[in-house]
C-alpha positions in Angstrom: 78.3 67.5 -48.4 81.9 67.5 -47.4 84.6 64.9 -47.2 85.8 63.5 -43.6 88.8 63.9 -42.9 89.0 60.0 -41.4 87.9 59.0 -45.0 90.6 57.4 -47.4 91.8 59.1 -49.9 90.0 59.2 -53.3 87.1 58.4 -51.1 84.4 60.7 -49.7 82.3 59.3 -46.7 78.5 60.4 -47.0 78.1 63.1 -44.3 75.6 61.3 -41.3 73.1 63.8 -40.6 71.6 63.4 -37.0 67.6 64.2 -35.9 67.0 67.2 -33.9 66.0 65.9 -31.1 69.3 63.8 -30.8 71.4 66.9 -31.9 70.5 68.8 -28.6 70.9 66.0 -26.5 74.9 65.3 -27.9 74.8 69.4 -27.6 73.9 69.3 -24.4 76.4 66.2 -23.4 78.8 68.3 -24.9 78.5 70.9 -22.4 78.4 68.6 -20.1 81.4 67.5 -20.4 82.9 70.4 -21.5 82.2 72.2 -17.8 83.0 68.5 -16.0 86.2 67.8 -18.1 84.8 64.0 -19.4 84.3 62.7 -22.3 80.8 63.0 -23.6 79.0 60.0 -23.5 78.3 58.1 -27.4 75.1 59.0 -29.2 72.6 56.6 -29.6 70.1 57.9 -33.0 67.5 55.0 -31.0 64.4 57.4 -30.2 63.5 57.0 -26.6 61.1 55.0 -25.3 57.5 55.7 -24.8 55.6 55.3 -21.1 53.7 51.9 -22.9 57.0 50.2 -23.4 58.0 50.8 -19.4 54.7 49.9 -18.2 54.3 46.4 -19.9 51.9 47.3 -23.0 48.3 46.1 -22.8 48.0 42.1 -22.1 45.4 39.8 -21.6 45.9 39.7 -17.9 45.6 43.8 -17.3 42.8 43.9 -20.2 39.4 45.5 -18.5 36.0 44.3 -20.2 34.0 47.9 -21.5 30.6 47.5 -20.1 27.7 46.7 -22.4 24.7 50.0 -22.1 21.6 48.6 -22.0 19.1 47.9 -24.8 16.9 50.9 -25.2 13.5 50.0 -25.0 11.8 51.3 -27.5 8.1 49.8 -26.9 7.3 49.2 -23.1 6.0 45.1 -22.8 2.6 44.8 -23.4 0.9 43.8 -20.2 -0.2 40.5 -19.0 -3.5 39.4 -19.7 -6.0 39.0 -16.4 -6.9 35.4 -15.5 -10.0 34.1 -16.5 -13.0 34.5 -14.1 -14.9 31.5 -12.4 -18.6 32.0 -12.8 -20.7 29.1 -11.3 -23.2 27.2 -13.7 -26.7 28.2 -12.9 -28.8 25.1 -11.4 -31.9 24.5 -13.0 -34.6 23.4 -11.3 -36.8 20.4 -12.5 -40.4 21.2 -13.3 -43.2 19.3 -11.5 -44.5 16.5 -13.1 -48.2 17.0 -13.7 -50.8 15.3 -11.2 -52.7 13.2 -13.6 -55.8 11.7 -12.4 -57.2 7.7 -13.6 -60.8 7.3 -13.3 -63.6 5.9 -14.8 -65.0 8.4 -17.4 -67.4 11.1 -16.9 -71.1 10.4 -18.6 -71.9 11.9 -21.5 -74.7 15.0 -20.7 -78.3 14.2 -20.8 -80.6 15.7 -23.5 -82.6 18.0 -23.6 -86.3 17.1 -23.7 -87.3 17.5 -27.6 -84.1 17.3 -28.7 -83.6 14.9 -32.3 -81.2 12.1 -31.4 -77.7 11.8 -32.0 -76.1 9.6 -34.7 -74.3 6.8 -33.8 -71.2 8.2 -35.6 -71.2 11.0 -33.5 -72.0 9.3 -30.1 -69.0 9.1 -27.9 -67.1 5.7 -28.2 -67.4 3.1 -25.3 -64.5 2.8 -23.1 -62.6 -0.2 -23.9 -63.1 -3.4 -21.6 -60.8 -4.3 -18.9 -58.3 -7.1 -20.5 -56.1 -7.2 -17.7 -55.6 -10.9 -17.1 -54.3 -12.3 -14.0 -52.1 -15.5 -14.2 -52.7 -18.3 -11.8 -50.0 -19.6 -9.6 -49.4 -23.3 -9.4 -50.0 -24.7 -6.7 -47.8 -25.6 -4.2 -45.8 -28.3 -4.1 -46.2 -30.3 -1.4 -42.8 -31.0 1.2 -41.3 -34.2 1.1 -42.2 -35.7 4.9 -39.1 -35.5 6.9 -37.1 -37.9 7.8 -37.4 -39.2 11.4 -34.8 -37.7 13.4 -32.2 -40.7 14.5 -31.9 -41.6 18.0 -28.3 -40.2 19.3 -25.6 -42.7 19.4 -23.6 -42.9 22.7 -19.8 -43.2 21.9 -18.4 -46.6 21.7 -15.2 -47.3 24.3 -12.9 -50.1 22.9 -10.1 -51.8 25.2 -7.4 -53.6 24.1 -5.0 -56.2 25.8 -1.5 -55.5 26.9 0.1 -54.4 23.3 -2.3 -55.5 20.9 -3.5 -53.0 17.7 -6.3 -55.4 16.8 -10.0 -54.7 17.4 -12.2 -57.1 19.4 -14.8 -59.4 18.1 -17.6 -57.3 20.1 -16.1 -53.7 18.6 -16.5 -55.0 14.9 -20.7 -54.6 15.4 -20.7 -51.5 16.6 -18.6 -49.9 13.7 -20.1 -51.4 11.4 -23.4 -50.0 12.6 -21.3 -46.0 13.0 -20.1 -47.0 9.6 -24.3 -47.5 8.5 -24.9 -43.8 9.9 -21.9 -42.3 8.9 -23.4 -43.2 4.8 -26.7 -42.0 5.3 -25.9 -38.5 6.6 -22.8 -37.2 4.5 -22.7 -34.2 7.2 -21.3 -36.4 10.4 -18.0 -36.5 11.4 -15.9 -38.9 14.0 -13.2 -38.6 16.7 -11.3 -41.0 17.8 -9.4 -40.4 20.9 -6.8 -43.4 22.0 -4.9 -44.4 24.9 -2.3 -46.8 25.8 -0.2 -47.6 29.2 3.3 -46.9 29.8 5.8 -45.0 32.0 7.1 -42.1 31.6 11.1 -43.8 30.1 8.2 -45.4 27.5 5.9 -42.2 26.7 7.0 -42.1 23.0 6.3 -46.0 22.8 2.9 -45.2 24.5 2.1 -42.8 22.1 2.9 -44.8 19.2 0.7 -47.8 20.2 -1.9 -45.2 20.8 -1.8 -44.1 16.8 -1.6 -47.5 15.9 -5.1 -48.7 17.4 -6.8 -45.4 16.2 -5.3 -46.0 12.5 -6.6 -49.3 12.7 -10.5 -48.0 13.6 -9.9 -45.5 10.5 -8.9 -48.7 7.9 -12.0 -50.6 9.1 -14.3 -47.8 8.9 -12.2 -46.7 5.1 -13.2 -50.4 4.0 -16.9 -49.3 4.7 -17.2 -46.8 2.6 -16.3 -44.1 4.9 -13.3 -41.1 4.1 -10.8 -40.5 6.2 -11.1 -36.9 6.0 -14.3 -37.6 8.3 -12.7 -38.9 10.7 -10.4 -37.3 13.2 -7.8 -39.1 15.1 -5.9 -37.8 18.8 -3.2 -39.9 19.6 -2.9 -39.0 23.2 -0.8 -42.2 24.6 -0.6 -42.5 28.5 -3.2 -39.3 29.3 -5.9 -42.0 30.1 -7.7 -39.1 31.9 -8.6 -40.8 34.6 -9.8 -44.4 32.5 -8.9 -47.5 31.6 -5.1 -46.9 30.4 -5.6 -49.5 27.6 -8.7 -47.8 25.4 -10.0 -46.4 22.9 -13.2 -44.1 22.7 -15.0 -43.1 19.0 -17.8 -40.6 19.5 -19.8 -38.4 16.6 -18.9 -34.6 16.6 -21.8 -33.5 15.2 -24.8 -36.2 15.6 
């Protein structure tokens, strides 16, 4: 090693020993500069940089997946197994039942002529005797006579004065009688269809008067005994259909 000559004095600087790669590149500055008449440019002992640094390096962005080889296969897959087969049940015939004949049993074969008799413990048994028994049906029982059929009942028409809602004195008779047939046959049923006169500024008035008298035919027949479910009321005020305007008409449905 030798001293530099910039160094001061009872000093010695360490001599700085350069690469080889960056000795011919100041070598070749120097000439450089020499034939140009510059300065040569200062050294730099940084090693220059590689083609990774100037492209960006590997990121996650530039990063390409390396594809997967498929699994060997070492044993081919067994094959699947064949679907069952459908085979249809056999039908089995029934067997006929056997004809089997009831009669009255053969008779036993005559005997020879000679022939020693036969014990009585060896003699076929006598069938059995018919116990079938029959059971007797009562006898009939004899119908109640029916009751004589009731002569029809024409319908009663009752008219009424003016405004009045009370029944006549000859109407009270004759429903009490209805009201007598209407208890011994459960099954009859009444309508009673009333009118009353009016014009047509009064129709709703008409009508009303027309309920009243057939409410009041319904309470006296109710006090007899008789439901009110039997009997049917229409309330048809001033359509007298061509009768008396003042009336009312009670007639059996079903007589």
């Amino acid at each position: 090693m030798s001293g530099s000559p910039n160094a001061p004095a009872g000093r010695r600087a360490p001599l700085r020993v350069l690469p080889a790669a960056a000795a011919v590149a100041l070598s070749l500055a120097v000439t450089a500069c020499s034939s140009s008449g510059t300065a040569p440019p200062p050294t730099s002992a940084a090693p220059p940089q590689t083609a990774a640094a100037n492209t960006g390096g590997l990121t996650l962005e530039n990063a390409q997946p390396l594809p997967i080889p498929p699994r060997p296969d070492i044993f081919p897959p067994p094959a699947p197994p064949a679907p069952p087969v459908f085979k249809a049940p056999t039908l089995m015939t029934a067997p006929d039942l056997p004809q089997i004949s009831v009669g009255a049993s053969p008779p036993p074969p005559a005997m020879p002529e000679g022939a020693p008799p036969v014990p009585a413990a060896n003699r076929p048994a006598a069938p059995p005797p018919d116990r079938t028994q029959t059971a007797a049906l009562p006898p009939p029982t004899p119908k109640a006579p029916a009751a004589p059929a009731l002569p029809r009942m024409e319908p009663l028409t009752v008219l009424f004065d003016g405004t009045a809602t009370a029944l006549p004195e000859p109407a009270q008779a004759r429903l009490e009688a209805i009201a007598e047939r209407m208890n011994a046959n459960p099954q009859l049923r009444l309508q009673i269809r009333s009118y009353a006169s009016g014009t047509p500024e009064t129709a709703r008035e008409a009508r009303q008067l027309s309920l009243a008298r057939a409410l009041a035919v319904r309470e006296r027949l109710g006090t007899a005994g008789i439901a009110s479910t039997r009997v049917d009321i229409r309330a048809l005020g001033m359509e007298a259909a061509g009768g008396a305007p003042d009336r009312l008409d009670v007639e059996f449905l079903n007589q």
